[in-house]
C-alpha positions as CSV (number, residue, x, y, z in Angstrom):
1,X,-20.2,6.4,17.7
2,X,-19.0,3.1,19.1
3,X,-16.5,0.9,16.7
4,X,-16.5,-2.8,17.1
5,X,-13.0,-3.0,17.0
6,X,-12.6,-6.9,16.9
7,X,-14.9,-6.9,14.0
8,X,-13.6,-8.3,11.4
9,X,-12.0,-6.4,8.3
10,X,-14.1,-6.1,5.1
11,X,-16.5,-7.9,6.1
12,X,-19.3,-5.2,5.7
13,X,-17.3,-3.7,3.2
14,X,-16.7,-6.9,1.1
15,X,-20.5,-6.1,-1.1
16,X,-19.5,-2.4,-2.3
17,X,-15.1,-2.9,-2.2
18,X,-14.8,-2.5,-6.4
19,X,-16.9,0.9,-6.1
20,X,-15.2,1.9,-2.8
21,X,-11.7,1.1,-4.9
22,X,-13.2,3.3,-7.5
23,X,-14.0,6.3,-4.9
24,X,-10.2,5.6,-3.9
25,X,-8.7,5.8,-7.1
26,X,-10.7,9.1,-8.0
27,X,-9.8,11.1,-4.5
28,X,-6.8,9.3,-3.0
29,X,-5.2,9.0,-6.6
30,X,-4.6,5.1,-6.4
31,X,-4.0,3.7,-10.0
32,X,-6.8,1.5,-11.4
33,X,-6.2,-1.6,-11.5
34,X,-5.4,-2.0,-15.4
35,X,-2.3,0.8,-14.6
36,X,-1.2,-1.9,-11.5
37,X,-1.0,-5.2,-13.9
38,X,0.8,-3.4,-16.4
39,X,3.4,-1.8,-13.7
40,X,3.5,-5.9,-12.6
41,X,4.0,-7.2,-16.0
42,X,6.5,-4.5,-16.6
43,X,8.8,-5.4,-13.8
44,X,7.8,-9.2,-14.3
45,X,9.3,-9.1,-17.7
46,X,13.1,-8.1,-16.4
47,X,13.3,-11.2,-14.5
48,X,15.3,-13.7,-16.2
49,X,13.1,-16.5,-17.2
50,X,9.3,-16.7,-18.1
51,X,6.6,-15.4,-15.7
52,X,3.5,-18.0,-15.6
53,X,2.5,-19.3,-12.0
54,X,1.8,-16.0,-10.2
55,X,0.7,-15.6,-6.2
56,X,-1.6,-12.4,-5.3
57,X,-1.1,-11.7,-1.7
58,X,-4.9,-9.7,0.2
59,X,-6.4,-10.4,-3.5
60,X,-9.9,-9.2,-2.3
61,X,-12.5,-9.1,-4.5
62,X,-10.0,-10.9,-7.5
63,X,-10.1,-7.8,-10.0
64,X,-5.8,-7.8,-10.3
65,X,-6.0,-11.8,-10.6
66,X,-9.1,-11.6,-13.1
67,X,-6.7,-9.4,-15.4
68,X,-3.7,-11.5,-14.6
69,X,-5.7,-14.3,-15.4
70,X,-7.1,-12.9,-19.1
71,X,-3.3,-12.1,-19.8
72,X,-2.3,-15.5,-19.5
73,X,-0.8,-16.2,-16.0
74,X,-1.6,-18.9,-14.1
75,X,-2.8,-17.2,-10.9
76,X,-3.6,-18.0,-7.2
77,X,-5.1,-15.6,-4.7
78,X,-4.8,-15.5,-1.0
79,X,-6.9,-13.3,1.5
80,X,-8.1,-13.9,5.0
81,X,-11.5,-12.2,4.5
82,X,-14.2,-14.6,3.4
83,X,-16.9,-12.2,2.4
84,X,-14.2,-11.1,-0.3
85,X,-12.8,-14.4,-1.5
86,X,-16.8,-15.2,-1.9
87,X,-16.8,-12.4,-4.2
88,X,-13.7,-13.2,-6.1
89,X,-15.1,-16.5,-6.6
90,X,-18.1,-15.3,-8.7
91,X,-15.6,-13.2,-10.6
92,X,-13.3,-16.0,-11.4
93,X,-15.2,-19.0,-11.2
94,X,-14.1,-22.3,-10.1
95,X,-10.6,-22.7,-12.5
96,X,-8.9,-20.1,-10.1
97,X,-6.8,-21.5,-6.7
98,X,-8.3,-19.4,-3.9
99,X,-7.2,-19.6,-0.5
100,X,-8.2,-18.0,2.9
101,X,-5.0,-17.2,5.1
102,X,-3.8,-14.3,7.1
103,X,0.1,-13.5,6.6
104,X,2.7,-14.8,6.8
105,X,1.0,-17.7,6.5
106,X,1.5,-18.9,3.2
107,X,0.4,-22.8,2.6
108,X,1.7,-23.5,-0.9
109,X,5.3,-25.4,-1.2
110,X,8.8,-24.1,-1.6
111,X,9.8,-22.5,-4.5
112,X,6.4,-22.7,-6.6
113,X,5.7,-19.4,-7.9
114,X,7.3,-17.2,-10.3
115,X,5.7,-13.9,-9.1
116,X,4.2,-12.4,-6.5
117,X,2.4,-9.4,-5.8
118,X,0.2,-7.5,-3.6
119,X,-1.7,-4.3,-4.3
120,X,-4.4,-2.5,-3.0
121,X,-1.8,-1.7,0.1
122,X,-2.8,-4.7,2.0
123,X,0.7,-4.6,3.9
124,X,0.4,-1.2,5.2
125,X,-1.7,-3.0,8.2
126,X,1.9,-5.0,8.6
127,X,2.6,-3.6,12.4
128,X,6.6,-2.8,11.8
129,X,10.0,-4.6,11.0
130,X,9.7,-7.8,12.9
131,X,6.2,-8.7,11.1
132,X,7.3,-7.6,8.0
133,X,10.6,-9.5,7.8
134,X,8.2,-12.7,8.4
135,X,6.0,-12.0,5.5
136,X,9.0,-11.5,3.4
137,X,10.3,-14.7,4.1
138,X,7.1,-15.9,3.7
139,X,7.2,-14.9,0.0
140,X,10.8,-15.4,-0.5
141,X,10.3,-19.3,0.2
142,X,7.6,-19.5,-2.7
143,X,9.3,-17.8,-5.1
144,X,11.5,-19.5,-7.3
145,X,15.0,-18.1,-8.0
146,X,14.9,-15.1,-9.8
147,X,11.3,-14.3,-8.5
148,X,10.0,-10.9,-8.3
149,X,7.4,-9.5,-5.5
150,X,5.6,-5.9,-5.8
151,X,3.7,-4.7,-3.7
152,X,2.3,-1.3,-2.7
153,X,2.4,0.3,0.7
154,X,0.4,3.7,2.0
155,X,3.0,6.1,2.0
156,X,4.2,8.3,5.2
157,X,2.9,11.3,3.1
158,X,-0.6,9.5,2.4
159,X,-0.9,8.5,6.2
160,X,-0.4,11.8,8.1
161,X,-0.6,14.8,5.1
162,X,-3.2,13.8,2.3
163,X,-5.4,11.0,4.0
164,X,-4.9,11.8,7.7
165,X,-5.8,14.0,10.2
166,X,-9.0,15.0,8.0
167,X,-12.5,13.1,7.9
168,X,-13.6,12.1,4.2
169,X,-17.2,11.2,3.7
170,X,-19.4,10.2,0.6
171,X,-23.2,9.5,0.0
172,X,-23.5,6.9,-3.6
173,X,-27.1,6.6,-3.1
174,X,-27.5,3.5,-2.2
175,X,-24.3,3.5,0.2
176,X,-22.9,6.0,2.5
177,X,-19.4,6.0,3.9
178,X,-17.6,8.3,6.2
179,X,-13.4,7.3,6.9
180,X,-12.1,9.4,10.1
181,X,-8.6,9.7,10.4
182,X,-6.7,10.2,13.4
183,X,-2.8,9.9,14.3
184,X,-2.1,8.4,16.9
185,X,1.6,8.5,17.0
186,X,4.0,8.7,13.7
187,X,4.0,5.3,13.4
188,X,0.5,4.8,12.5
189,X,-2.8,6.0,11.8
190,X,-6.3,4.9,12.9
191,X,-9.0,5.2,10.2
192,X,-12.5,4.7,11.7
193,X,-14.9,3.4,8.8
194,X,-18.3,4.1,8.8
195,X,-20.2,2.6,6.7
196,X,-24.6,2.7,5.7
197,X,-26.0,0.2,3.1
198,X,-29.4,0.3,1.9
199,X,-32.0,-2.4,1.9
200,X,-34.8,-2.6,0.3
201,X,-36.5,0.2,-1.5
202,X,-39.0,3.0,-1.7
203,X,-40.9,3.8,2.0
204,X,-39.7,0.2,2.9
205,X,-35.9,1.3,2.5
206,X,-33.9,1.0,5.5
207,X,-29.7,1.4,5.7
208,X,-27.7,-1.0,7.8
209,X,-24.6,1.0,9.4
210,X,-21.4,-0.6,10.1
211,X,-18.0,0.5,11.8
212,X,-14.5,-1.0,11.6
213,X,-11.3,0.4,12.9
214,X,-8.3,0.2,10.4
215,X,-4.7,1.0,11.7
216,X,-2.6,1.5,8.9
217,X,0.9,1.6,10.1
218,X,3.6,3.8,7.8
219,X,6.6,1.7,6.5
220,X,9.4,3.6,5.9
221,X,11.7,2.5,3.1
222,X,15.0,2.0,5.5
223,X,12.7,-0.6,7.4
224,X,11.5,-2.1,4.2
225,X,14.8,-2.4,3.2
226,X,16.1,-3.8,6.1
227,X,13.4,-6.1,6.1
228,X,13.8,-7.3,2.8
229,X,17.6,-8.3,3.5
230,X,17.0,-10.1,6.2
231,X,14.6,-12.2,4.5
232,X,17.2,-12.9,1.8
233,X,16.3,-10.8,-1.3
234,X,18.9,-9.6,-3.6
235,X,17.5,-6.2,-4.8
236,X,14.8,-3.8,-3.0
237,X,13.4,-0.6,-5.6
238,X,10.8,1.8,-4.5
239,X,8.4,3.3,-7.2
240,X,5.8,6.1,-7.0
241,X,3.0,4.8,-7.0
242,X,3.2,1.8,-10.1
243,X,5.5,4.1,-12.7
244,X,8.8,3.9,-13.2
245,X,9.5,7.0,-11.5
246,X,11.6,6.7,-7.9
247,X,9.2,7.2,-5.3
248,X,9.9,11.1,-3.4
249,X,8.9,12.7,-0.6
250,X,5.0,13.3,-1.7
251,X,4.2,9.7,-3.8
252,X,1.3,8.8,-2.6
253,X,1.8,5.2,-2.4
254,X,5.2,3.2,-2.6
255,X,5.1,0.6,-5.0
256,X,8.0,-2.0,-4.6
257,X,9.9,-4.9,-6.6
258,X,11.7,-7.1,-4.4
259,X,14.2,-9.8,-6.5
260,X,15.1,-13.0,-5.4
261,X,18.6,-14.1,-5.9
């Protein structure tokens, strides 16, 4: 099987992403996405001040902002796929800021958000310390004092016990996906996506395959945490996986809520 591996992320899986997140959520036990806004809300509502202008960091296909937006918020997404901000457009239609960027790039001004978040573990492809401290400060710049980010990364236990070093494969009828996992040291993991679509129908049917190669790195909480003072935040808290629960040694993913001072 040959991978294309400067193809570009999500961009064949961009058409089926909200049932692939629902395959996710079923066998790799990610909360759905009404359990995610409520953990945000939650831990948005012990900052001191009013939440309204919110940023969603690797928003995808907009499902978190769409909710954030029905509760109220004033929301902006940012992604640097656009097959998925295409998508998230016709879910939000044209009210909603969205913006094509790849992190830390962040092009909105100092200080202009109340919240930020990022779920879906967009930063587990954040390739150590150095990177992630940039990011940070990335967010830190556009939050205004008192500013909360959460965000969810893979866990260690997710990349090399539960999703690694196994092959996990699925046929939905009209789509068929196959994600190989393969450690290549312990600071990463290489999952090869496979991916066939079908067009058409009947005798005329035919299925498009696809391949990406996604390297999910594993974040430990000391580098998070040393990440996340160097960029200037007061607090760093790890969850598992969106309760209020301290994250252990099997959560699945590691949610976190970094203040800024």
């Amino acid at each position: 099987m040959a991978i294309d591996e400067d193809a570009p992320m999500y961009r064949a899986i961009a058409e089926i992403y909200d049932r692939l997140d629902d395959w996710i959520v079923a066998n790799w036990h990610e909360k759905p996405v009404p359990e995610r806004v409520a953990f945000l809300r939650e831990q948005w509502a012990r900052r001191d001040g009013d939440v309204r202008d919110v940023l969603d960091l690797c928003c995808g296909t907009g499902s978190v902002l769409h909710d954030l937006a029905r509760a109220g918020y004033a929301v902006t997404g940012l992604d640097q796929s656009p097959q998925m901000l295409a998508l998230a457009r016709q879910r939000l239609g044209k009210q909603v800021p969205l913006i094509q960027a790849q992190l830390p790039e962040l092009p909105l001004p100092e200080a202009s958000v109340d919240a930020v978040s990022s779920t879906g573990s967009g930063l587990s492809y954040t390739a150590g310390e150095e990177e992630l401290t940039e990011i940070f400060r990335a967010v830190h710049r556009v939050l205004r004092p008192g500013g909360v980010f959460v965000f969810d990364v893979l866990s260690r236990h997710m990349v090399t016990e539960h999703a690694g070093h196994r092959v996990w494969a699925a046929d939905q009828g009209d789509f068929a996906f196959i994600w190989e996992f393969t450690n290549s040291d312990e600071r990463y993991s290489d999952a090869f996506y496979t991916q066939f679509l079908r067009r058409g129908a009947g005798e005329g049917a035919t299925y498009v395959r696809t391949s990406e190669k996604h390297r999910l790195y594993v974040l430990d909480h000391p580098l998070v945490r040393r990440s996340a003072e160097r960029a200037g935040f007061a607090r760093a808290e790890v969850f598992d996986n969106y309760t209020n629960a301290p994250a252990h040694a099997t959560t699945l993913y590691d949610t976190w809520s970094l203040t800024r001072n």
